[in-house]
Every structure is written in structure tokens, then in C-alpha cells.
N, C-alpha and C positions, 0 to 999 in steps of 0.2 A: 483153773483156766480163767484167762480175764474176760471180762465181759465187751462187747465191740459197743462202742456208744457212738448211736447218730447226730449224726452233728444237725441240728436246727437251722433250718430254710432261714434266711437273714430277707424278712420280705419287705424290710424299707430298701436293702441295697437291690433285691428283686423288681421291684414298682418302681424303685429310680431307675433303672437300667430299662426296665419297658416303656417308661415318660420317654426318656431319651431315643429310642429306638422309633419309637411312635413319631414324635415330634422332627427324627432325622428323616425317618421316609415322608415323612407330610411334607417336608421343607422341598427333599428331591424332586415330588408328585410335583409343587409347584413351581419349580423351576422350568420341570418338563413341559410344563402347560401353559409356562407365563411368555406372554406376546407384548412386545413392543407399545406403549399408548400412550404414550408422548414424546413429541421430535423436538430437546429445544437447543434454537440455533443462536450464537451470541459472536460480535462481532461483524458479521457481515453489511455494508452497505452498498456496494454495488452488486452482489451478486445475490439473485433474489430465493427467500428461502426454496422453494420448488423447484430451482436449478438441482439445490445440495440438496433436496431430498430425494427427488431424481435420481443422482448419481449415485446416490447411497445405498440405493436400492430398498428402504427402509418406505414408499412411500403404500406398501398396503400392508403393513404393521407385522411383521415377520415375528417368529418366535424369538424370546429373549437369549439363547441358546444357542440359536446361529450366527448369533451376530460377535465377529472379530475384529477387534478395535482396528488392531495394525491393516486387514485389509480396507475396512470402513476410510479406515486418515489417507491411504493412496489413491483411495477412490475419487474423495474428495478433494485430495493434493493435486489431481489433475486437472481440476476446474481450471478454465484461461484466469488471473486475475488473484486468484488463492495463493496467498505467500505458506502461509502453515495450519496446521489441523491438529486439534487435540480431541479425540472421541473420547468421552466417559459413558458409565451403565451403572446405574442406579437400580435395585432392585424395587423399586415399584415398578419398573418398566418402563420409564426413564430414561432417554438417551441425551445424552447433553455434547452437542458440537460447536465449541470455540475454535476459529478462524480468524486469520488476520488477512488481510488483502493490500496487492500490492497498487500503489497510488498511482495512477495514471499522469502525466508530467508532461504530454505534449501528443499532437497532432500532426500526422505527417501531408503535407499539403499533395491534394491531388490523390489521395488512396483512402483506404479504408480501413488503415493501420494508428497506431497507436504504440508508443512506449510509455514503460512504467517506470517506478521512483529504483525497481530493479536491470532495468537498462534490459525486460523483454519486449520486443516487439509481437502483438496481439492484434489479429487481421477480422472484419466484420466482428465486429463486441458490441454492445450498445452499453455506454458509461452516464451516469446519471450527472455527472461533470460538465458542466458548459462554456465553462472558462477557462479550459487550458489552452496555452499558445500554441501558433500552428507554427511548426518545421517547414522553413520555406525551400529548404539545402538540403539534397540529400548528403552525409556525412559517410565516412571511412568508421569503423567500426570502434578506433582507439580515440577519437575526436569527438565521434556520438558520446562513447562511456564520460567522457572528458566533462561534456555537456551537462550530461543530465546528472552527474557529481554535482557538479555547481549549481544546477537548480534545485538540487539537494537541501540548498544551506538559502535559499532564500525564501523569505519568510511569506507564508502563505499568503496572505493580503496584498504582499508588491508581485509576489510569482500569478498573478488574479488577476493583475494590473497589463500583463505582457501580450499583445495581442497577437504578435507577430515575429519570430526568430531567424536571423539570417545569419550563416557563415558569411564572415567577412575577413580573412587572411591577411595583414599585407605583404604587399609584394614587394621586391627592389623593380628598379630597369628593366636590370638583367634577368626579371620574370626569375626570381631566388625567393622564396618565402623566409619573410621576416616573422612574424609571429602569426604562428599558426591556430594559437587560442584565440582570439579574438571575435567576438560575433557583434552584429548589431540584434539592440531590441525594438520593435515598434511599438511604444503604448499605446494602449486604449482611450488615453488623455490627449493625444497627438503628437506628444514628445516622443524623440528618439534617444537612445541608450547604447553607445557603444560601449562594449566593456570584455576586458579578459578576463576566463576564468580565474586566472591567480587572485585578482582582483575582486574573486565574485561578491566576499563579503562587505564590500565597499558599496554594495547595491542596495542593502538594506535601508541605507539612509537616503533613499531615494526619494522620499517624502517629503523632508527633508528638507532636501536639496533644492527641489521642484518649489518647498515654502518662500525658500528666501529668494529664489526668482523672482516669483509672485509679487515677493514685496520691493523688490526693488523694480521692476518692470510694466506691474499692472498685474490682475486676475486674465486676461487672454493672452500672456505670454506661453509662449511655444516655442520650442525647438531643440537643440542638440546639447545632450550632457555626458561629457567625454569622463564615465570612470577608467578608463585602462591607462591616464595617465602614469607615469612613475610616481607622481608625492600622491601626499592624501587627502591635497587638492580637489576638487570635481570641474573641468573645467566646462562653460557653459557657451554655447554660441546660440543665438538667435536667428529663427529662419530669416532667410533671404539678406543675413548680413553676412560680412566676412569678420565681422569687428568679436572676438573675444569677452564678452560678457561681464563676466564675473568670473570666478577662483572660490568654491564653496569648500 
């Protein structure tokens, strides 16, 4: 008869398999135990941290466990003002919330509303913004979108410069709308600004334009700089004259 030969305990492969078991439930135990203890939020300037940590539900430090990125980002995607949300979790406990927020573009006169660079309108907000121009018109909804496209494209320092925005349409006679882009701006320098959106990037060089006034006129020259000309002209009138100015 053969003899049965036991096979020999293999006690490094033994001890690695208890390391490993050991060290899998110690990781779990921690998991189960590990709470939230630190909120960091990147991105946001109008909307102040304790808004989003508010809504996030995360401000008395919840387990690491419960926390679900996709319901955390809806949470906070509902904020007024929040264009997008990316929640990350870091196993220190670690929550990291990037946000982008949508730019605020204009003032509706007389309310306490507000549109953003996404053409929403956003009712009692407080914006830390003090220089956006006020809507003096209220607009049709394809007119608004129209609008705030083209303030889109003008360059922050001249859109800063705008104090004041009016539909201004023309009309024929026969009360027929000729062009229906058309708005004036009022500056804050005390010049006025007609101009059509197609035109809107003709507005950039507003600075410009207002320079070579200056120099041919004097430093207290004031008055009206027609960009919705057709060429790429700027045509200029000075107040209280009728006489044509200049051609910038």
C-alpha cells in the first residue's frame, strides 16, 4: 500500500492571505466610520460657500458613505446662478465641489429681476456685480435672447462702461418695423451708443472711437456714436448739434 503524504501548511501563502484579510476588513471598518471633514469649494464667486453647503446637505459632516456624487451635483445644479457641478470624494474625507456660475449681464428696470450671460431670468438674488446695465425695455423673448448674445461678445471693460439699455426699433410711416435689432446705449461717460446687434462687434472699439473724438473736439466732448451704420465707419454727432461730426 502507498503511503498518504500530508501536504505542508504553505505559512507565507497562509500570513499573506490573513495581512490581506486583516488589512481588507480594517479598510471596510474605515470606510464605515469615515465622516466627511472637509467641504472644498472652487469656482464660485457670487454664490457664497454656505449657500452650496446648505444645499448639499453636507454642512454637519455626514458619513463618507452616504454621500452620492450624482444626487450632491442636482442638488447643487439647482442653486439660482450655478451653470454646472462636478462633486469629487477623496478618501481622507474630502469632498471637492467645482462650479461654474452663470454671469449676470443686465438689470431689468423697475423689478428685482436679473438675466444671466444664459439668457435666465433670476427674481430677488443679491449679485456682488454693481455695474451691469439696466434694461430699460421690456423685450419679446427672441429679441431678449438676441440681446444678451451680443452682449455676449463685448468685452468686459466696454459692457462695464454701459449704464443704461433701450430697445429702440425703427419704424417706417406706415408704423412697419424696419429693423428690429437695434437698441440704444447710454454710457456712463455720457455718450450715447446706437447700434445693431449684427453690428455688435463694431462696439469693441468704442474706446476708440470716443479717443479720436476727444482729439479732434476737446476732452468734454459728448454725444452720439452711431455704430449700426452699414460701412465700418462710426458715425459721430455731437449733442445739441445736427452737423455730422466725424466718420471713425
Amino acid at each position: 500500500m502507498q503511503k498518504k503524504t500530508k501536504r505542508k501548511l504553505n505559512k507565507k501563502r497562509f500570513f499573506g492571505l490573513l495581512i490581506f484579510l486583516v488589512i481588507g476588513i480594517s479598510f471596510i471598518c474605515y470606510l464605515l466610520n469615515l465622516k466627511v471633514s472637509n467641504v472644498l469649494i472652487i469656482g464660485n464667486q457670487e454664490i457664497l460657500d454656505s449657500t452650496i453647503i446648505k444645499a448639499s446637505g453636507l454642512r454637519e459632516y455626514p458619513y463618507y458613505k452616504n454621500i452620492k456624487k450624482r444626487m450632491l451635483e442636482k442638488e447643487i445644479g439647482d442653486i439660482p446662478l450655478i451653470d454646472t457641478v462636478k462633486v469629487s470624494k477623496y478618501l481622507n474625507g474630502t469632498i471637492k465641489i467645482k462650479v461654474t456660475e452663470e454671469t449676470p449681464i443686465v438689470y431689468l428696470e423697475n423689478t428685482y429681476k436679473i438675466i444671466t450671460s444664459s439668457n435666465k431670468v433670476y427674481e430677488n438674488i443679491k449679485v456682488s456685480k454693481e455695474t451691469m446695465p439696466t434694461l430699460k425695455t421690456a423685450l419679446s423673448d427672441d429679441i431678449q435672447e438676441l440681446l444678451i448674445k451680443a452682449l455676449k461678445k463685448i468685452d468686459t471693460n466696454i459692457l462695464n462702461m454701459i449704464s443704461e439699455i433701450e430697445y429702440s426699433p425703427t419704424v417706417s410711416s406706415e408704423g412697419k418695423t424696419i429693423d428690429d435689432k437695434r437698441f440704444t446705449f447710454y454710457m456712463n461717460d455720457g455718450n450715447i451708443a446706437i447700434i445693431n446687434t449684427i453690428n455688435i462687434d463694431k462696439f469693441n472699439n468704442y474706446l476708440k472711437v470716443v479717443s479720436k473724438a476727444i482729439d479732434t473736439y476737446g476732452k468734454d466732448t459728448s454725444g452720439i456714436y452711431n455704430f449700426d451704420s452699414g460701412t465700418s465707419n462710426v458715425v459721430f454727432q455731437k449733442k445739441d448739434s445736427e452737423e455730422n461730426a466725424t466718420k471713425n
